[in-house]
PQR file with spaces between the fields and no chain letter, atoms N, CA, C, O and H, PARSE charges and radii, in Angstrom:
ATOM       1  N    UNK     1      40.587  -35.706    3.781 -0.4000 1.5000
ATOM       2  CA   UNK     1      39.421  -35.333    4.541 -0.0000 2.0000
ATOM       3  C    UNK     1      38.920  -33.970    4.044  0.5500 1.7000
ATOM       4  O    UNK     1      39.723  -33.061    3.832 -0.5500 1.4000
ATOM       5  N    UNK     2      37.734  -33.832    3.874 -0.4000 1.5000
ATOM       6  CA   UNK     2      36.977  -32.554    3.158 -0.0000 2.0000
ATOM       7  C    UNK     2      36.802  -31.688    4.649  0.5500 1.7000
ATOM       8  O    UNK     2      36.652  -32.099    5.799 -0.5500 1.4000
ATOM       9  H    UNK     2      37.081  -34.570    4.047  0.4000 1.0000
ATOM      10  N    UNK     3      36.885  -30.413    4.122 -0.4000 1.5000
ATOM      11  CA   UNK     3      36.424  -29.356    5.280 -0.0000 2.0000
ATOM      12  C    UNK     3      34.835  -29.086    5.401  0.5500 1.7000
ATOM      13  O    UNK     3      34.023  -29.193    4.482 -0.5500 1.4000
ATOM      14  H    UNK     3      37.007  -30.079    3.187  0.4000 1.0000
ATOM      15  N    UNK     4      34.584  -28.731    6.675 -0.4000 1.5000
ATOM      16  CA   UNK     4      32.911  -28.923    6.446 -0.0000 2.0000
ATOM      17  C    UNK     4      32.455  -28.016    5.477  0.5500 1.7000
ATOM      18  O    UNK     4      31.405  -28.297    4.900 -0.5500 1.4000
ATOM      19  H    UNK     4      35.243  -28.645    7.422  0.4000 1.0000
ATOM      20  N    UNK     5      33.119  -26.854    5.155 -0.4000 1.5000
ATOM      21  CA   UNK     5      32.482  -25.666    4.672 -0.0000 2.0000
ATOM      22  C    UNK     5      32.181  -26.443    3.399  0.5500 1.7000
ATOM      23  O    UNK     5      30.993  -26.526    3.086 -0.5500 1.4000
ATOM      24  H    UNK     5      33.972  -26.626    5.624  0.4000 1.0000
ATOM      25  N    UNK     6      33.192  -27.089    2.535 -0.4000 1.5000
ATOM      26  CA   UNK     6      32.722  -27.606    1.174 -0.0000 2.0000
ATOM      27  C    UNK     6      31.707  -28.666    1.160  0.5500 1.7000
ATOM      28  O    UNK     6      31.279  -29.126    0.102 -0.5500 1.4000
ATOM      29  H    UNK     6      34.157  -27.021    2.789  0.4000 1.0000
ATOM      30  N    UNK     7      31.195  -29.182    2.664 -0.4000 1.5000
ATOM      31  CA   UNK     7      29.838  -30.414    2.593 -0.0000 2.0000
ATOM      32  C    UNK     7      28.991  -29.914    2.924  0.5500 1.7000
ATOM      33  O    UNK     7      28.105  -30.742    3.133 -0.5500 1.4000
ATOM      34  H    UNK     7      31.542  -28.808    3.523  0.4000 1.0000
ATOM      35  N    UNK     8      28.635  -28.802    3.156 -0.4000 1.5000
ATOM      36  CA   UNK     8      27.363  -27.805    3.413 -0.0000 2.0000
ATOM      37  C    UNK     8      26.902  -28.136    2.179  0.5500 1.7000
ATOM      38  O    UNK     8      27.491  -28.201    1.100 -0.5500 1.4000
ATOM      39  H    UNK     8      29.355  -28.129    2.986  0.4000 1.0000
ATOM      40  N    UNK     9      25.586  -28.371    2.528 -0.4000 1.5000
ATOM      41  CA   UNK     9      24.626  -28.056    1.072 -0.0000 2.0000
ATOM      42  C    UNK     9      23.510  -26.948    0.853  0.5500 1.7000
ATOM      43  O    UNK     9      22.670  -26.824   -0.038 -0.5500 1.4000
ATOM      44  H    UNK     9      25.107  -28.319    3.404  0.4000 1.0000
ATOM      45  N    UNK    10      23.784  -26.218    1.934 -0.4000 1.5000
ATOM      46  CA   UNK    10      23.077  -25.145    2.216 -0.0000 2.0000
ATOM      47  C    UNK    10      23.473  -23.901    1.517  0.5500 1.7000
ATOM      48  O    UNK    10      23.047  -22.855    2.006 -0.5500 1.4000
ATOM      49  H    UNK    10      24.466  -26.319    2.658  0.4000 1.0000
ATOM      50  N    UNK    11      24.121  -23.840    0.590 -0.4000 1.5000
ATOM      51  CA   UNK    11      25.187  -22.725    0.127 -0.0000 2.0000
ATOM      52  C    UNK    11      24.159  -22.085   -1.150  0.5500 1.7000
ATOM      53  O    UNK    11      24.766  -21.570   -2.088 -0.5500 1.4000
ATOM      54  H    UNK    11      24.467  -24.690    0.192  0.4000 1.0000
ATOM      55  N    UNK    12      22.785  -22.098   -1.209 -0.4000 1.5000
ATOM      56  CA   UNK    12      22.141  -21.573   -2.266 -0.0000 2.0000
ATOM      57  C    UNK    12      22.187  -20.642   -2.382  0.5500 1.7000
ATOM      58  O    UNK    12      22.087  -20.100   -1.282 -0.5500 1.4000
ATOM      59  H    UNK    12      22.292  -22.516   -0.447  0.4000 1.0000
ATOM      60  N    UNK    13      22.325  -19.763   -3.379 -0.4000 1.5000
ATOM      61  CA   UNK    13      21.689  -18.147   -3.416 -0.0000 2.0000
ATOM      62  C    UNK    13      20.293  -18.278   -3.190  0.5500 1.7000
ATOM      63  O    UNK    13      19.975  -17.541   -2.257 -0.5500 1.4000
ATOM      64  H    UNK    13      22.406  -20.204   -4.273  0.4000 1.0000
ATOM      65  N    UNK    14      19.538  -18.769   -3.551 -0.4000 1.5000
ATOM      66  CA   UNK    14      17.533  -18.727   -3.228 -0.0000 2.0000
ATOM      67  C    UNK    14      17.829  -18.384   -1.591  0.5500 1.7000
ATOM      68  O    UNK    14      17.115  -17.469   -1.180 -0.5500 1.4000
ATOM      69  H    UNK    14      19.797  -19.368   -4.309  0.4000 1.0000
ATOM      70  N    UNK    15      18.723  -18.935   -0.626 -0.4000 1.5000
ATOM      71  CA   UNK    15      18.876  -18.803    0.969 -0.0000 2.0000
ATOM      72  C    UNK    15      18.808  -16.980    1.212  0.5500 1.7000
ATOM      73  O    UNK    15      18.228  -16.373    2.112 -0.5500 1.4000
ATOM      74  H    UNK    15      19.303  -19.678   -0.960  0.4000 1.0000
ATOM      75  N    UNK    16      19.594  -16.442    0.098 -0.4000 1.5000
ATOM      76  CA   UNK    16      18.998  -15.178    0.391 -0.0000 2.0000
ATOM      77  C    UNK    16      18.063  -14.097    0.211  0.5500 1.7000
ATOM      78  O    UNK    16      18.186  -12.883    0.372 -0.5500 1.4000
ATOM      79  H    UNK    16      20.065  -16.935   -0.634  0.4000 1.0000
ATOM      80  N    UNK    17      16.850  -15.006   -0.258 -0.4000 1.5000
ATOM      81  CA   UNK    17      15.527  -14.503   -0.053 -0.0000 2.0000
ATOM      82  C    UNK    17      14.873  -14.794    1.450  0.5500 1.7000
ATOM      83  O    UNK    17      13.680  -14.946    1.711 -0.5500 1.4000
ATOM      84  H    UNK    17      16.750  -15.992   -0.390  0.4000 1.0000
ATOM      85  N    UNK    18      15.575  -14.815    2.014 -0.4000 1.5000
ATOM      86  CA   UNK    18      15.201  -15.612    3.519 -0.0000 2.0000
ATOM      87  C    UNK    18      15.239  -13.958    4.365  0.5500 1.7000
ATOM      88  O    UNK    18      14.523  -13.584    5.294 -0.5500 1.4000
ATOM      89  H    UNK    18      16.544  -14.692    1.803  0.4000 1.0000
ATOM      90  N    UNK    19      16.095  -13.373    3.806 -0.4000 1.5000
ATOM      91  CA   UNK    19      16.053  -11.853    4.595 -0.0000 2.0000
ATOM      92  C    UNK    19      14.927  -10.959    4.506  0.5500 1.7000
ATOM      93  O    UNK    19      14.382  -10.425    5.473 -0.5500 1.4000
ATOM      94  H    UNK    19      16.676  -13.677    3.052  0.4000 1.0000
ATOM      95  N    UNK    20      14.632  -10.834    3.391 -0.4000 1.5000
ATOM      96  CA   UNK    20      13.641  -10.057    3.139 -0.0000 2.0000
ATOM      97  C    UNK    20      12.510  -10.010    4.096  0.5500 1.7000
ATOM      98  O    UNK    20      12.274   -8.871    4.501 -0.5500 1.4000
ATOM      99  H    UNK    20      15.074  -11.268    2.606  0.4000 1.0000
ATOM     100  N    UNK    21      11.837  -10.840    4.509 -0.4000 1.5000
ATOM     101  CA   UNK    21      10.989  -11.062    5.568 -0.0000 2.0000
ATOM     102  C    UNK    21      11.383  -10.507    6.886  0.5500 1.7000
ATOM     103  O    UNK    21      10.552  -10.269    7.763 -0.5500 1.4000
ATOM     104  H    UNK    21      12.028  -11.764    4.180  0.4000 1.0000
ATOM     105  N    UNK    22      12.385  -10.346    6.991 -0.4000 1.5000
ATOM     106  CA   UNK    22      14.033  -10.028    8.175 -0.0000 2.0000
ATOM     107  C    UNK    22      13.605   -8.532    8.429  0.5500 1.7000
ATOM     108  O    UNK    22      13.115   -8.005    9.427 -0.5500 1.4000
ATOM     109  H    UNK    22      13.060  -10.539    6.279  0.4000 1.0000
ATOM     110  N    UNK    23      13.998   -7.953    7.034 -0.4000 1.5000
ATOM     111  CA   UNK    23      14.255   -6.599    6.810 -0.0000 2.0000
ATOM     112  C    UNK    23      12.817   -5.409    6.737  0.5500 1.7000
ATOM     113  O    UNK    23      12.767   -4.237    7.112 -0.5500 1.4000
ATOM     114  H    UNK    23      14.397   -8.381    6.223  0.4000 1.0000
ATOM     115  N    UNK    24      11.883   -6.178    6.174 -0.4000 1.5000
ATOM     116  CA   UNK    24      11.075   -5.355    5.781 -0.0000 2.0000
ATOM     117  C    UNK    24      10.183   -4.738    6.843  0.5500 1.7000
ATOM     118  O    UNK    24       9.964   -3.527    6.859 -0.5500 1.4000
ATOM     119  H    UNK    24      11.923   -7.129    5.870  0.4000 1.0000
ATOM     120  N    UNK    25       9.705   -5.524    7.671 -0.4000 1.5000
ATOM     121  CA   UNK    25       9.028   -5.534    8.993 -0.0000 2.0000
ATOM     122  C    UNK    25      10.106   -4.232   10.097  0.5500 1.7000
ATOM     123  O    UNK    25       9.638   -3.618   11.055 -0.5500 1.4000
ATOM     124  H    UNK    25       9.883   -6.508    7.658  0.4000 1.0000
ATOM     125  N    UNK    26      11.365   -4.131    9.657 -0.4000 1.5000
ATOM     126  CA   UNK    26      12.314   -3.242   10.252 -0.0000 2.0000
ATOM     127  C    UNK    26      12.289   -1.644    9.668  0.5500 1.7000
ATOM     128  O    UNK    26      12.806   -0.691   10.250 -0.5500 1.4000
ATOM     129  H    UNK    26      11.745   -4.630    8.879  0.4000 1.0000
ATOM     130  N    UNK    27      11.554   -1.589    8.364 -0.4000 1.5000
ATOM     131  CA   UNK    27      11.901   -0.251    7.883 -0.0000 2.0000
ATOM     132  C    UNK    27      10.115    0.732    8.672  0.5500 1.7000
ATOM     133  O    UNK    27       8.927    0.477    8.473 -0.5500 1.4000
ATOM     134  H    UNK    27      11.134   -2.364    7.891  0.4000 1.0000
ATOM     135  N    UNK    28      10.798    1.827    9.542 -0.4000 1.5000
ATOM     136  CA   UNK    28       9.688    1.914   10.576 -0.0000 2.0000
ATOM     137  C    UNK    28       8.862    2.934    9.453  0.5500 1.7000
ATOM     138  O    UNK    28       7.698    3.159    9.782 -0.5500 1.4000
ATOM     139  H    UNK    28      11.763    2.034    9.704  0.4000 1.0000
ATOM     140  N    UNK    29       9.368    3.641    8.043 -0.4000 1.5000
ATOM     141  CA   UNK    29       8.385    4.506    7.486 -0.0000 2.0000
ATOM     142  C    UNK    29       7.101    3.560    6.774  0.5500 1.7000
ATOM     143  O    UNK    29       6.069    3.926    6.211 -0.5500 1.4000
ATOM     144  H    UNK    29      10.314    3.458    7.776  0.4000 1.0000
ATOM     145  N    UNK    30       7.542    2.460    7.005 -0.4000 1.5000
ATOM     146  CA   UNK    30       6.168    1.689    6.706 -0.0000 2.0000
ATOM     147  C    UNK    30       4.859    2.353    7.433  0.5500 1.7000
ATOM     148  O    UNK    30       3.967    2.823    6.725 -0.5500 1.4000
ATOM     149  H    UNK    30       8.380    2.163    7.462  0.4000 1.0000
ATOM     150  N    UNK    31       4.757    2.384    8.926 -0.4000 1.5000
ATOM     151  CA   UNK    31       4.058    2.041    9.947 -0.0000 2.0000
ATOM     152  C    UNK    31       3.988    3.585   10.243  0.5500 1.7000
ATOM     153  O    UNK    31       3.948    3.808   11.453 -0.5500 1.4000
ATOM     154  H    UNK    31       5.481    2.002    9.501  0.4000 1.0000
ATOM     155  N    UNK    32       3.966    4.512    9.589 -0.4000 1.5000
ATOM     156  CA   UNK    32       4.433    5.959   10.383 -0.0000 2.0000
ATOM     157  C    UNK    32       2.593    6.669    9.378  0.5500 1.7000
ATOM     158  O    UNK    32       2.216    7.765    8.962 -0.5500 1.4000
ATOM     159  H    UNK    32       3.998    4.331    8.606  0.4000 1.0000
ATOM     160  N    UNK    33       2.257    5.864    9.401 -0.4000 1.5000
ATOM     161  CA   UNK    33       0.546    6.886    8.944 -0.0000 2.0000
ATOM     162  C    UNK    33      -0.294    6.157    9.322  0.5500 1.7000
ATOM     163  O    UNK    33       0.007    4.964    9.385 -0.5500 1.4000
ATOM     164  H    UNK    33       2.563    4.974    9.739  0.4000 1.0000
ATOM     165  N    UNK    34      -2.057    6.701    9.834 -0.4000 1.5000
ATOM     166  CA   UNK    34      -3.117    5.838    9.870 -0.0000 2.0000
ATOM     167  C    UNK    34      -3.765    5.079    8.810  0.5500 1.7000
ATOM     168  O    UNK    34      -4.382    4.014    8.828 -0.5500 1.4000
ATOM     169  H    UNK    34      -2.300    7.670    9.783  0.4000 1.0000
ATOM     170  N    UNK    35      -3.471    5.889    7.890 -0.4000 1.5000
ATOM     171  CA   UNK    35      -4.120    5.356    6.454 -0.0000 2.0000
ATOM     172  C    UNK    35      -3.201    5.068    5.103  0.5500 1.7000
ATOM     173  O    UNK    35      -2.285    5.782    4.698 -0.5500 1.4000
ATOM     174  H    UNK    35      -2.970    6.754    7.875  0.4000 1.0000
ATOM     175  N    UNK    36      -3.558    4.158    4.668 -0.4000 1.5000
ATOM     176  CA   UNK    36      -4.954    3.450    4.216 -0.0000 2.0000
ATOM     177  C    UNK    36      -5.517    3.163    5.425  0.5500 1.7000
ATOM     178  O    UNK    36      -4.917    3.433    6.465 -0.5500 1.4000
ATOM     179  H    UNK    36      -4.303    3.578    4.997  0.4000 1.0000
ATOM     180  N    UNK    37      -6.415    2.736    5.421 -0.4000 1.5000
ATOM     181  CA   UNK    37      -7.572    2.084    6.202 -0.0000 2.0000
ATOM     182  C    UNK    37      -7.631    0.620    5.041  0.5500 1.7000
ATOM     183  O    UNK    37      -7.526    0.721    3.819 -0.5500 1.4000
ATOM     184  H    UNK    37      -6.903    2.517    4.576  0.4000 1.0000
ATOM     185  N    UNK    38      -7.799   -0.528    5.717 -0.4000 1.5000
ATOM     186  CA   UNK    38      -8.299   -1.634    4.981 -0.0000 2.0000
ATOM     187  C    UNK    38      -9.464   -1.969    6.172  0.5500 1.7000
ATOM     188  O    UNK    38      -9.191   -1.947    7.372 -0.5500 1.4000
ATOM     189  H    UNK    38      -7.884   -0.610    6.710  0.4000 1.0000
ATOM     190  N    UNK    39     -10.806   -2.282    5.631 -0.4000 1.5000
ATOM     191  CA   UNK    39     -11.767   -3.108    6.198 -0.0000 2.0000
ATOM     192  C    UNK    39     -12.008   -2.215    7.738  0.5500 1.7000
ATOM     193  O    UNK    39     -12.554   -2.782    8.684 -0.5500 1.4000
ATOM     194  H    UNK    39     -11.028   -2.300    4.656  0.4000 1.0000
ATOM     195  N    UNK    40     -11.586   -0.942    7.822 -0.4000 1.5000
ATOM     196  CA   UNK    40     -11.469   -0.501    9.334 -0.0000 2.0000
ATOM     197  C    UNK    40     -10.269   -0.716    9.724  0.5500 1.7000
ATOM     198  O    UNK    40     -10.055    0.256   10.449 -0.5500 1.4000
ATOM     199  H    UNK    40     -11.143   -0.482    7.053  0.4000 1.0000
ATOM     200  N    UNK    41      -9.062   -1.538    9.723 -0.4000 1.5000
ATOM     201  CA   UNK    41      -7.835   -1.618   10.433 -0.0000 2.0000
ATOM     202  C    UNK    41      -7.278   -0.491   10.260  0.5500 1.7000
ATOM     203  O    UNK    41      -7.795    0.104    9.314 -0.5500 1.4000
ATOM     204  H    UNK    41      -9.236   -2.327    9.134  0.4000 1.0000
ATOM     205  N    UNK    42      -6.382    0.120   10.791 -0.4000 1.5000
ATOM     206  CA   UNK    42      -5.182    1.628   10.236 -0.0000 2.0000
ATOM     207  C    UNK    42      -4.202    0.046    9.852  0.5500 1.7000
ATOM     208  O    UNK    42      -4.481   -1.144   10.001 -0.5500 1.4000
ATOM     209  H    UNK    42      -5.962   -0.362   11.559  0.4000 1.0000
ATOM     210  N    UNK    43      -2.835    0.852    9.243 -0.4000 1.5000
ATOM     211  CA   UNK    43      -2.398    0.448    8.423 -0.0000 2.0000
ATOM     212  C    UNK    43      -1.344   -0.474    9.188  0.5500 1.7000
ATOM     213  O    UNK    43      -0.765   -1.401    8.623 -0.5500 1.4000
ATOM     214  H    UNK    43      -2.609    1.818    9.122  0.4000 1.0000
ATOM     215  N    UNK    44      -1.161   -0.157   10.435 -0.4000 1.5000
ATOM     216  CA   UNK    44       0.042   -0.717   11.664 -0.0000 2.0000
ATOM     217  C    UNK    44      -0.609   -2.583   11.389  0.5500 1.7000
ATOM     218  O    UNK    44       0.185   -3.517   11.276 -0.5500 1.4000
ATOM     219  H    UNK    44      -1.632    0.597   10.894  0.4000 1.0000
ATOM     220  N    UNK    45      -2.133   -2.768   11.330 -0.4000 1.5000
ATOM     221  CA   UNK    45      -2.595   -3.908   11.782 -0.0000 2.0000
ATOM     222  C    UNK    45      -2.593   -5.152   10.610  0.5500 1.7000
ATOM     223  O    UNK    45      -2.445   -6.364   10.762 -0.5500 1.4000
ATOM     224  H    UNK    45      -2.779   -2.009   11.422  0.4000 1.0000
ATOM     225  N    UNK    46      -2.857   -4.211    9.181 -0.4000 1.5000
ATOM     226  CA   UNK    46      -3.121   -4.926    8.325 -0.0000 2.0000
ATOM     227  C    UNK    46      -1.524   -5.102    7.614  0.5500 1.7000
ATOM     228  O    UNK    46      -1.386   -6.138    6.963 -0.5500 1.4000
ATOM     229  H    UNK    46      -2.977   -3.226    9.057  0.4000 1.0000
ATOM     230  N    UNK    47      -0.807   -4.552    7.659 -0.4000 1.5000
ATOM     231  CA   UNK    47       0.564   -4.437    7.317 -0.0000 2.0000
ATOM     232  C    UNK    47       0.944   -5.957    8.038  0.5500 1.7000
ATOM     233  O    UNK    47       1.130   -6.884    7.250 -0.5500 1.4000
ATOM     234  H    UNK    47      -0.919   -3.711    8.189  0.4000 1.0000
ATOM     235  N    UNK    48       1.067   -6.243    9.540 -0.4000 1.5000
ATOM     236  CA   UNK    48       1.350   -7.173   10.075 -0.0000 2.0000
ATOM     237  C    UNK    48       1.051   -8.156    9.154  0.5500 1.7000
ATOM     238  O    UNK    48       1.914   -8.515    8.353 -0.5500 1.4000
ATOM     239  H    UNK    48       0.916   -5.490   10.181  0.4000 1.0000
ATOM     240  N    UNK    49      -0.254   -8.727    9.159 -0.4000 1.5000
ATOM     241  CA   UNK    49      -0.518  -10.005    8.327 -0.0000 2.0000
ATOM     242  C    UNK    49      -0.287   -9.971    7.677  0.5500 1.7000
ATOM     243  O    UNK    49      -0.044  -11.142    7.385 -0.5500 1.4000
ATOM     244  H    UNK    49      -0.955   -8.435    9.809  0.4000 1.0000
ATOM     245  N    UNK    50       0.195   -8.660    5.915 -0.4000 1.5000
ATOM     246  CA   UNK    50       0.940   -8.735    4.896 -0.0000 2.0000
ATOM     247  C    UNK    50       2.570   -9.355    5.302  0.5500 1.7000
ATOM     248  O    UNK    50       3.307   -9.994    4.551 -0.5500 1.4000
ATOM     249  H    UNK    50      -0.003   -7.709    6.153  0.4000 1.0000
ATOM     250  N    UNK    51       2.794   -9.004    6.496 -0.4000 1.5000
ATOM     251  CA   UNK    51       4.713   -9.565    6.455 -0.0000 2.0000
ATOM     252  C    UNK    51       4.150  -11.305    6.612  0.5500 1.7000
ATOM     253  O    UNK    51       4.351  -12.139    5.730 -0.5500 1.4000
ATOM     254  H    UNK    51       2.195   -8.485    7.105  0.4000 1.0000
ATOM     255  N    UNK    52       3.521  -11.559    7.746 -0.4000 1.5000
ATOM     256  CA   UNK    52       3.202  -12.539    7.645 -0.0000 2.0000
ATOM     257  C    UNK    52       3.204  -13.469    6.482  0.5500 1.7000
ATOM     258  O    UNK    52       4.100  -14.293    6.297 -0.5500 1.4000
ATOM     259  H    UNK    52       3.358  -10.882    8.463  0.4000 1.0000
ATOM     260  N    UNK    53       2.031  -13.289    5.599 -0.4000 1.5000
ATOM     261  CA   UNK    53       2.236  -13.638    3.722 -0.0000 2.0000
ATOM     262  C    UNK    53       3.621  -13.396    3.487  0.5500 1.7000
ATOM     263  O    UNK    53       4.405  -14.336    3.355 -0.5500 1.4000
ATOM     264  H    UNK    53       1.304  -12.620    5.750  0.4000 1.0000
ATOM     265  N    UNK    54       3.907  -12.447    3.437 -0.4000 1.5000
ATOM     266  CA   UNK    54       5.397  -12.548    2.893 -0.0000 2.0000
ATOM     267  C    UNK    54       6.511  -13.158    3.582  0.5500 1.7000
ATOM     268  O    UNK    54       7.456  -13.086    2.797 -0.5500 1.4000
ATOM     269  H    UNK    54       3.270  -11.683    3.544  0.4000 1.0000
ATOM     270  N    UNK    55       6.885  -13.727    4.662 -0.4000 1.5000
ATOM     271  CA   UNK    55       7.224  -14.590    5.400 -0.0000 2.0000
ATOM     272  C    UNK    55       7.236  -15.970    4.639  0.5500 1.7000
ATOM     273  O    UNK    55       8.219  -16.559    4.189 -0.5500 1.4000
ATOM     274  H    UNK    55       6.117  -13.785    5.299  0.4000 1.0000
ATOM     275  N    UNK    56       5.563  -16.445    4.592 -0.4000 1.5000
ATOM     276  CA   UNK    56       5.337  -17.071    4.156 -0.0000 2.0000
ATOM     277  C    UNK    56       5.769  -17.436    2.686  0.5500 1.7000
ATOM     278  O    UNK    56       6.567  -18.346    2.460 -0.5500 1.4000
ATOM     279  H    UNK    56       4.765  -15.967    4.958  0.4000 1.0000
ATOM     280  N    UNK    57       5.360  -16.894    1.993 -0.4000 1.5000
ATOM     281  CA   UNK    57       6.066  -16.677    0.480 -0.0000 2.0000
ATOM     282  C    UNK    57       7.305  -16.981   -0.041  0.5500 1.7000
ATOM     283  O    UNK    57       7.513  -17.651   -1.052 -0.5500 1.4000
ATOM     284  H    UNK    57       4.712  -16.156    2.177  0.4000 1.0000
ATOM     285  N    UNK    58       8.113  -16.473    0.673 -0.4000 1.5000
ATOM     286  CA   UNK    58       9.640  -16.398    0.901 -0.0000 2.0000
ATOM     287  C    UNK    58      10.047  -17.722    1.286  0.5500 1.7000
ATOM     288  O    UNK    58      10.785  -18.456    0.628 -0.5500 1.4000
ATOM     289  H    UNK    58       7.944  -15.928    1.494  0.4000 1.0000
ATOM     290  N    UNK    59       9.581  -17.946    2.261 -0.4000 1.5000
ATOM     291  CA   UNK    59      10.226  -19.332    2.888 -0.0000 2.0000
ATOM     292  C    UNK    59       9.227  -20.690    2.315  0.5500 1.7000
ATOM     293  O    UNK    59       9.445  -21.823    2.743 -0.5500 1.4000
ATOM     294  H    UNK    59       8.981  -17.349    2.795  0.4000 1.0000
ATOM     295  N    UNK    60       8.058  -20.397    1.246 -0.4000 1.5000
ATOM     296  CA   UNK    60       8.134  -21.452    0.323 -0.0000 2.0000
ATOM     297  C    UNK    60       8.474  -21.733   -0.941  0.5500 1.7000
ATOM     298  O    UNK    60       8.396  -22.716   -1.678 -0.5500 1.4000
ATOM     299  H    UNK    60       7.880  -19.476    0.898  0.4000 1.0000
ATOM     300  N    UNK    61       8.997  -20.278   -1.040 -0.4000 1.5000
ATOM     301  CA   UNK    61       9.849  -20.214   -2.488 -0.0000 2.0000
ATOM     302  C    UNK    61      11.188  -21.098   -2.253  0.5500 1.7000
ATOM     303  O    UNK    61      11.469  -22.202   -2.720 -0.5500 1.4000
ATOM     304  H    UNK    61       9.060  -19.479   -0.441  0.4000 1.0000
ATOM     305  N    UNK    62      11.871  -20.322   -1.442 -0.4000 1.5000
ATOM     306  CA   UNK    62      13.405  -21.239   -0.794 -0.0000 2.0000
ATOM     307  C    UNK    62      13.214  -22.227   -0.996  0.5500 1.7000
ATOM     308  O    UNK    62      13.978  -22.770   -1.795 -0.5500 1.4000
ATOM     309  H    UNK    62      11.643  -19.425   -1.062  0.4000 1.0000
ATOM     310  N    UNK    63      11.870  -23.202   -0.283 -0.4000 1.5000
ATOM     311  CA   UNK    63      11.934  -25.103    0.262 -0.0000 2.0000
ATOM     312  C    UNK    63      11.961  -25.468   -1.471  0.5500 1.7000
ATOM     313  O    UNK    63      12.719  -26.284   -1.995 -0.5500 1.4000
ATOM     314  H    UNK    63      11.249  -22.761    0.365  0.4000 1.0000
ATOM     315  N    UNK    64      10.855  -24.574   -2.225 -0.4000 1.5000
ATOM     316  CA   UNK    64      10.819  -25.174   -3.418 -0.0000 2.0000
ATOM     317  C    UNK    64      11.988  -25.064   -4.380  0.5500 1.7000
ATOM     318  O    UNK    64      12.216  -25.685   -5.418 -0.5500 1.4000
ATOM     319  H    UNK    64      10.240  -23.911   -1.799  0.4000 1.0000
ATOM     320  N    UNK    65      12.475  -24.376   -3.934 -0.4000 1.5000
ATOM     321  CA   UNK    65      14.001  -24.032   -5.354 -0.0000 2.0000
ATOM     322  C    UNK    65      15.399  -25.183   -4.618  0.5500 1.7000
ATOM     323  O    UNK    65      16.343  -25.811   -5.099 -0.5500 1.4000
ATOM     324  H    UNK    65      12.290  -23.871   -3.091  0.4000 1.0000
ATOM     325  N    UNK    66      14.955  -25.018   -3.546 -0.4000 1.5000
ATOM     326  CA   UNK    66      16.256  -25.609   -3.060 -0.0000 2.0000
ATOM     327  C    UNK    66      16.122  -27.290   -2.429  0.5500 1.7000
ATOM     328  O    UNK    66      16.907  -27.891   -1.695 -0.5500 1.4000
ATOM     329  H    UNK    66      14.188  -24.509   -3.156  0.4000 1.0000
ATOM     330  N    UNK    67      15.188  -27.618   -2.862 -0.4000 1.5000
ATOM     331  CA   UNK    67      14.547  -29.149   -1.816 -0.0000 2.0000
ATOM     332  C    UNK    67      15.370  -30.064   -3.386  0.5500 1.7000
ATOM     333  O    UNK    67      15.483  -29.724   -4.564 -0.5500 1.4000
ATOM     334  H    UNK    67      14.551  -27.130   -3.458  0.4000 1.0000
ATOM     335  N    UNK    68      15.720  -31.081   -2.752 -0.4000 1.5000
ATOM     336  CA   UNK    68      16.722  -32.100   -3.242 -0.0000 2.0000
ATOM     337  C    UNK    68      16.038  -33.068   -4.032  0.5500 1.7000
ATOM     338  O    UNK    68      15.403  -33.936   -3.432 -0.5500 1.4000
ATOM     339  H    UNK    68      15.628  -31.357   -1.795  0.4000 1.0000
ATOM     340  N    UNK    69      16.066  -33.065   -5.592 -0.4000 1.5000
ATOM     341  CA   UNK    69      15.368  -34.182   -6.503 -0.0000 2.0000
ATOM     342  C    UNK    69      15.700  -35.289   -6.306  0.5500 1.7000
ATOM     343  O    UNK    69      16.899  -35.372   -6.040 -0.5500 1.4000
ATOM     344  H    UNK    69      16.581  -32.360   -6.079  0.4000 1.0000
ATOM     345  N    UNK    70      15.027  -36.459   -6.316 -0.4000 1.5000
ATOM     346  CA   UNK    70      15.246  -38.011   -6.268 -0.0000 2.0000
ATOM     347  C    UNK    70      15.285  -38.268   -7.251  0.5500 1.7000
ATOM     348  O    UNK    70      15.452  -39.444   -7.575 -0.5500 1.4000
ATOM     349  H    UNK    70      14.053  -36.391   -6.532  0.4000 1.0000
């Protein structure tokens, strides 16, 4: 009988690009000035929707490196 740990197929390294999105949104000297200015936003607003994208990014890099060929 196999142990579960060796039937995981989840064991990629690409899985740890999954943090980054985690981490970055956490480092607070991001968010510590008004400017830049983009379009009128200070930088607290437009920063958000950049993690967002990068969220995004991240977690379709993963599906694509790690999704199972037929």
């Amino acid at each position: 009988m196999a142990t579960p740990d060796k039937d995981r197929g989840d064991r990629s390294p690409w899985n740890r690009l999954l943090i980054i999105p985690i981490v970055v949104p956490l480092l607070p000297f991001l968010y510590n000035a008004l400017d830049p200015r983009f379009l009128g936003f200070p930088r607290f607003y437009w920063l958000q929707l950049a993690f967002v994208a990068l969220g995004v990014a991240c977690t379709a890099t993963v599906y694509q490196m790690t999704k199972r060929r037929r």
